[in-house]
C-alpha positions in Angstrom: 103.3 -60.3 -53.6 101.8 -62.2 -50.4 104.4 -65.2 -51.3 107.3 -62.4 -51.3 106.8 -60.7 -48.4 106.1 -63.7 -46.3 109.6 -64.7 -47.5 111.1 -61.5 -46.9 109.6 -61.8 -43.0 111.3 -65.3 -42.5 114.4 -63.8 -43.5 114.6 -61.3 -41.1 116.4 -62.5 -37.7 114.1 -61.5 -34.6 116.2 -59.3 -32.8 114.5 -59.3 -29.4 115.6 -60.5 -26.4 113.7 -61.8 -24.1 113.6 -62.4 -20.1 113.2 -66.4 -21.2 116.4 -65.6 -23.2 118.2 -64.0 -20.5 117.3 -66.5 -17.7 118.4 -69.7 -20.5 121.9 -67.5 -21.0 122.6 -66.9 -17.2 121.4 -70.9 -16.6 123.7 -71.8 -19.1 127.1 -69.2 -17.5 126.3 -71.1 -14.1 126.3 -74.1 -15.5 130.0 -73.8 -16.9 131.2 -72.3 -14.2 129.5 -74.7 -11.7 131.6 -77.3 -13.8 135.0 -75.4 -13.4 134.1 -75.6 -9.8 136.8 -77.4 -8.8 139.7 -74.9 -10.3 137.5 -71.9 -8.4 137.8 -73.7 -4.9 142.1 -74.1 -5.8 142.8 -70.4 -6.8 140.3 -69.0 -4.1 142.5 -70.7 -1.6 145.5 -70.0 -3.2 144.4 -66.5 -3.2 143.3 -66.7 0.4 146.5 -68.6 1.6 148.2 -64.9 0.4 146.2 -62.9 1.9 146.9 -64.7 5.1 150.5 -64.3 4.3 150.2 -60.7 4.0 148.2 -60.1 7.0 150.9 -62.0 8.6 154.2 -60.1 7.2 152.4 -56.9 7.3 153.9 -54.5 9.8 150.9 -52.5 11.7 150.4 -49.0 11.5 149.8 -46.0 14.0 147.5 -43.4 13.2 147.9 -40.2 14.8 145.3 -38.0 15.3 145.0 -34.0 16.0 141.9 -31.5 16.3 142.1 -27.8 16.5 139.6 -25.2 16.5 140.1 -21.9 14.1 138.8 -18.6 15.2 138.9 -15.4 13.2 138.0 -12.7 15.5 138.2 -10.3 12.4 135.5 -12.3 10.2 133.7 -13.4 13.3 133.0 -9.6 14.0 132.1 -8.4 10.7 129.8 -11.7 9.5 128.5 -13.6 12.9 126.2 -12.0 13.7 124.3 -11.6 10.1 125.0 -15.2 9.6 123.4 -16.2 13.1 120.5 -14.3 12.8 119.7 -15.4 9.2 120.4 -19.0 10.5 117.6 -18.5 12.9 115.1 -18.1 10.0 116.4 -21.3 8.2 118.3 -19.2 5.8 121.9 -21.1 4.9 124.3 -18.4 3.8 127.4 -20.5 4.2 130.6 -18.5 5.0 132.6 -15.8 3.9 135.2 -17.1 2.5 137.6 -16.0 5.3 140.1 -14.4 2.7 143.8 -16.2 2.2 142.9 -18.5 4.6 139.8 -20.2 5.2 139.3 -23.4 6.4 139.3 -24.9 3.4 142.6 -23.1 2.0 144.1 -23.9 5.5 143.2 -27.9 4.6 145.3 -27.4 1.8 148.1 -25.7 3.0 148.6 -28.6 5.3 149.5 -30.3 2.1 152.1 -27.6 0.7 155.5 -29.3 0.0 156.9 -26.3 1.7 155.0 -26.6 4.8 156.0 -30.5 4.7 159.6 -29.9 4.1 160.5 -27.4 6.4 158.6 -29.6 9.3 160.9 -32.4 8.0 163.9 -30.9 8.4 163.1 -29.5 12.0 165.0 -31.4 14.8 163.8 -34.3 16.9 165.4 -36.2 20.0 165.8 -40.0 18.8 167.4 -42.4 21.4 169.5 -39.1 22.6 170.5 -38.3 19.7 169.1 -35.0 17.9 168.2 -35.6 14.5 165.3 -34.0 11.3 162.3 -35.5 10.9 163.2 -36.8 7.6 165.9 -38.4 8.9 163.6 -40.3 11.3 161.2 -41.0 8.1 164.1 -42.6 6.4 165.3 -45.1 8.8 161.7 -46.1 10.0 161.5 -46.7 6.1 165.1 -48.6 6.3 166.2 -46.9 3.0 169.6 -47.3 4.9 170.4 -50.5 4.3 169.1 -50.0 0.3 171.2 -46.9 -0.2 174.2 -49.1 1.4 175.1 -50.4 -1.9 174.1 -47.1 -3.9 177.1 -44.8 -3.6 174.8 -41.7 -4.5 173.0 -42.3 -1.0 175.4 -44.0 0.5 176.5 -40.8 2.6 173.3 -38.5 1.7 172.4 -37.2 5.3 169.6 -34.3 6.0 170.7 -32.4 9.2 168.6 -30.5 11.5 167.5 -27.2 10.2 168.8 -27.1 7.0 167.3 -24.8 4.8 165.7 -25.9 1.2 169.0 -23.5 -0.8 171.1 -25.4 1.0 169.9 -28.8 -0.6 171.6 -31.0 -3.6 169.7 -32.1 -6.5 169.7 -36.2 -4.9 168.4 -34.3 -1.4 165.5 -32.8 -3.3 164.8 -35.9 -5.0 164.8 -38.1 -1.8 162.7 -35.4 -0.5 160.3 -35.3 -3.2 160.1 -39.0 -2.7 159.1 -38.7 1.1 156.6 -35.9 0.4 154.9 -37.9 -2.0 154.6 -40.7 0.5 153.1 -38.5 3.2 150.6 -37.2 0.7 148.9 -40.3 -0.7 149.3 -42.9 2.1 150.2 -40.7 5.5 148.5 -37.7 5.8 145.1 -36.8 6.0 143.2 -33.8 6.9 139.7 -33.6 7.5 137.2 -30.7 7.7 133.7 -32.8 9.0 131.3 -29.6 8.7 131.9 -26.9 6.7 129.7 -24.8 9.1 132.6 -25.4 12.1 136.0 -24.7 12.0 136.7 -27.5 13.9 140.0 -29.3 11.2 141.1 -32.9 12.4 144.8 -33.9 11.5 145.4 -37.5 10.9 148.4 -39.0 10.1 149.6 -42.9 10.1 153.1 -43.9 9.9 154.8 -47.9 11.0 156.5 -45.6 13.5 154.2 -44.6 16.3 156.6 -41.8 17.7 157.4 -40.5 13.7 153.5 -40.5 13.7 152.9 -38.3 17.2 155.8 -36.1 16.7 155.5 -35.3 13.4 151.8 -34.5 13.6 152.1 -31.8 16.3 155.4 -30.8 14.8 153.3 -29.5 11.1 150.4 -28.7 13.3 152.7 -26.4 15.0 154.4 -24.9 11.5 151.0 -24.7 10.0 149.7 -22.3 12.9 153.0 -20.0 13.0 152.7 -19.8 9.2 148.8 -18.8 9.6 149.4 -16.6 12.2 152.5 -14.4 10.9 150.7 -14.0 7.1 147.3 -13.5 9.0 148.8 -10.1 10.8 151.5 -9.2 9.1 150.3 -5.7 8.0 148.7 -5.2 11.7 152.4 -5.9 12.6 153.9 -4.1 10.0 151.8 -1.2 10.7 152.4 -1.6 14.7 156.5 -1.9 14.5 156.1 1.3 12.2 154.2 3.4 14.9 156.4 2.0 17.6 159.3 3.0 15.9 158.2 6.8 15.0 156.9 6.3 18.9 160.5 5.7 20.3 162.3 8.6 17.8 159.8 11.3 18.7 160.5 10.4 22.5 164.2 10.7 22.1 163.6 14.0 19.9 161.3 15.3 23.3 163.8 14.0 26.1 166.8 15.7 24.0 163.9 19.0 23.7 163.6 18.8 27.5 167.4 19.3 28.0 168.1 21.8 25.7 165.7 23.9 27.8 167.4 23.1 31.2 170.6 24.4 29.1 169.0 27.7 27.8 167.5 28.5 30.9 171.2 28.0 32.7 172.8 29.8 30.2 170.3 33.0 30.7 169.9 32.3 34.3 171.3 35.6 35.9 171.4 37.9 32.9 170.3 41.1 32.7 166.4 41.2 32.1 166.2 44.0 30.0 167.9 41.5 27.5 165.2 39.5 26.6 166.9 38.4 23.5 168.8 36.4 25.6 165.6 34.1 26.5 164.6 33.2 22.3 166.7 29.9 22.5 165.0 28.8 25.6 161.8 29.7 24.4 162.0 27.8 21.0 163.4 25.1 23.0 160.1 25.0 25.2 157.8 24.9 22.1 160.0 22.2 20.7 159.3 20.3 23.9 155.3 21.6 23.6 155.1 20.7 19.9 156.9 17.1 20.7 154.8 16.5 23.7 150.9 16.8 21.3 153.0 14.8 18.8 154.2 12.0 21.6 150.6 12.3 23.1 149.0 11.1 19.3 151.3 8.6 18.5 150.6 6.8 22.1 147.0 6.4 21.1 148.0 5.7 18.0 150.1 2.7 19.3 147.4 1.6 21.4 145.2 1.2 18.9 147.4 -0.8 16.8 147.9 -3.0 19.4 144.1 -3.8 19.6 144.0 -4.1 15.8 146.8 -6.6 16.1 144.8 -8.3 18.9 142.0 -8.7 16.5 144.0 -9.8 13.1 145.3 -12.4 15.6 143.5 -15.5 14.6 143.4 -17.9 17.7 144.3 -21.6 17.0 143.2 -24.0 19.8 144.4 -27.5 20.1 141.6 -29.8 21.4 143.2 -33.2 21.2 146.2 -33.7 20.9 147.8 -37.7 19.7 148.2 -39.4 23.2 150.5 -42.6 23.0 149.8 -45.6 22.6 148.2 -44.7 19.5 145.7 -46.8 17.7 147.3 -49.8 16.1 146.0 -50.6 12.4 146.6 -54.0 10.9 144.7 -55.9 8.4 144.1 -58.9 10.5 144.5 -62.6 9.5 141.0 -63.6 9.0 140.4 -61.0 6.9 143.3 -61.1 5.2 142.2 -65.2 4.2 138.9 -63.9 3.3 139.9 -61.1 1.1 142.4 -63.3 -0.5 140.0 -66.2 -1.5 137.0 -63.7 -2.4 139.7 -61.7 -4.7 141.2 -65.3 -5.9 137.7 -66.2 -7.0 136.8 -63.5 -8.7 140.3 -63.0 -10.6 139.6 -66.8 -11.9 136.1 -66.2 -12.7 136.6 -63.4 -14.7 139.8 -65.6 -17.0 137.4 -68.4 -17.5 134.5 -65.9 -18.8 136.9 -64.0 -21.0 138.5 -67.6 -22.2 135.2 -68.7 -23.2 133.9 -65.5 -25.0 137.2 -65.3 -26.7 137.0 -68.6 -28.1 133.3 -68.1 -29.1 134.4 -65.1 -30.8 137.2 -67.0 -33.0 134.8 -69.5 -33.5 
């Protein structure tokens, strides 16, 4: 039985590896590709010869860059002070929430397509010339001189202040097309610390004056967008109040006459007949009964304008993109050394998979 199991043991394969294992297997990896050294050095400077290249060709980029404070008197009033005093004792109780539109909301309805096109399609002076904001995207892109030969876009043009009904199925395409540029290469917007409403806008672009303009331009349509959905029932409730406001004044001015006329028509009769004095008299209480009613809706107004006031949220522009703007450009050294490190690891890689491949069919 000893005999048997002694044979069984030396069967078994030993399974464990050890460090001695590991340090022979890595020895013999640099070894191999120590002796495809040469190939390494050829495609590293191949690599790094097109990096330069690219460094070289590539056309810089301006970056843009805008920072505006949000206040919300409304959720200032109701919340700052709890929050500031529980601050005080180490407590962190983050924020509201701030509704519709919080910071964070407000970060991404930067990004709405419909934000982005309808700041596209407002107008911009170029070389004298007023034309949209897409337009000025397009030829900074030079997708004129592609289109030239495409008869679809040959004569595809996106005036000034052209609403999104109004567009064709190859406009919304080209649109979508831009939009999606903006988003993933363009336009970034950046909230540092949760705790301060303090948003930066950045936004790079080859074209430094598509880059300024454009960025103060949605900064601009952002804040009118905030604003009118951030008060519209204030407003609502303010045009409403005016508007009973200006009837009930007409009501009390046309009240007022009516009584000069009564009294002219009476003036001189008999006074015995005091039936003759009923239409002036209603006439004055009409004015009376106006007057409390004009008197209520005055304080009434007044008070929606203060509620208005404080549904205004304020949005202050602190900087503001001030040509020249930073310049951005992968730079020629780098480029060489990104290529060759890239190079070298792209031909490192083949020759490890080679070999393991081979080892494998083997």
């Amino acid at each position: 039985m000893a005999e048997i199991s002694n044979q069984m043991s030396e069967q078994v394969p030993n399974n464990k590896f050890t460090f001695k294992d590991a340090f022979i297997k890595g020895r013999e990896w640099f070894n191999f590709l120590l002796s495809k050294w040469l190939i390494i050095v050829v495609v590293g400077l191949l690599g790094g010869g097109l990096g330069f290249f690219y460094a070289w060709l590539q056309k810089p980029s301006y970056k843009a860059t805008l920072t505006f404070a949000l206040e919300d008197q409304q959720q200032d009033g109701r919340l700052g002070g709890a929050l500031s005093l529980a601050s005080q004792f180490g407590f962190d109780l983050g924020s509201s929430g701030g509704g519709m539109f919080a910071s964070a909301n407000l970060i991404e309805l930067f990004k709405s397509r419909t934000i982005i096109q309808q700041t596209l399609m407002l107008p911009v002076q170029v070389d004298n010339k007023t034309i949209s904001y897409a337009e000025m995207f397009i030829q900074g892109q030079e997708w004129r001189k592609k289109w030239a030969e495409k008869p679809a876009l040959k004569d595809l043009q996106f005036l000034p202040n052209t609403s999104r009904e109004q567009f064709t199925r190859t406009q919304d395409s080209v649109m979508g097309a831009i939009y999606e540029i903006i988003i993933k290469t363009s336009l970034n917007v950046i909230q540092k610390d949760k705790k301060v409403d303090i948003i930066t806008l950045e936004m790079k672009s080859g074209n430094e004056s598509f880059a300024k303009n454009f960025t103060e331009a949605l900064a601009q349509q952002v804040s009118d967008f905030y604003i009118s959905s951030k008060n519209k029932k204030a407003r609502m409730n303010m045009e409403i109040i005016q508007k009973q406001t200006d009837s009930i004044r007409g009501l009390l001015n046309g009240a007022i006459t009516d009584v000069a006329v009564a009294n002219d028509n009476t003036f001189g009769l008999n006074p015995a007949l005091n039936v003759q004095r009923t239409t002036s008299t209603r006439r004055q209480i009409d004015v009376q009964y106006n007057v409390a009613i004009l008197a209520e809706l005055i304080k009434q107004t007044e008070l929606a304008r203060v509620t208005l006031r404080k549904e205004t949220p304020l949005i202050q522009v602190i900087d503001k993109p001030i040509p020249p703007l930073p310049k951005e450009k992968l730079g020629k050294l780098m480029g060489l050394i990104i290529g060759g490190i890239l190079g070298g690891l792209l031909i490192v890689f083949i020759l490890v998979f080679r070999r393991l491949f081979k080892q494998w069919m083997a």
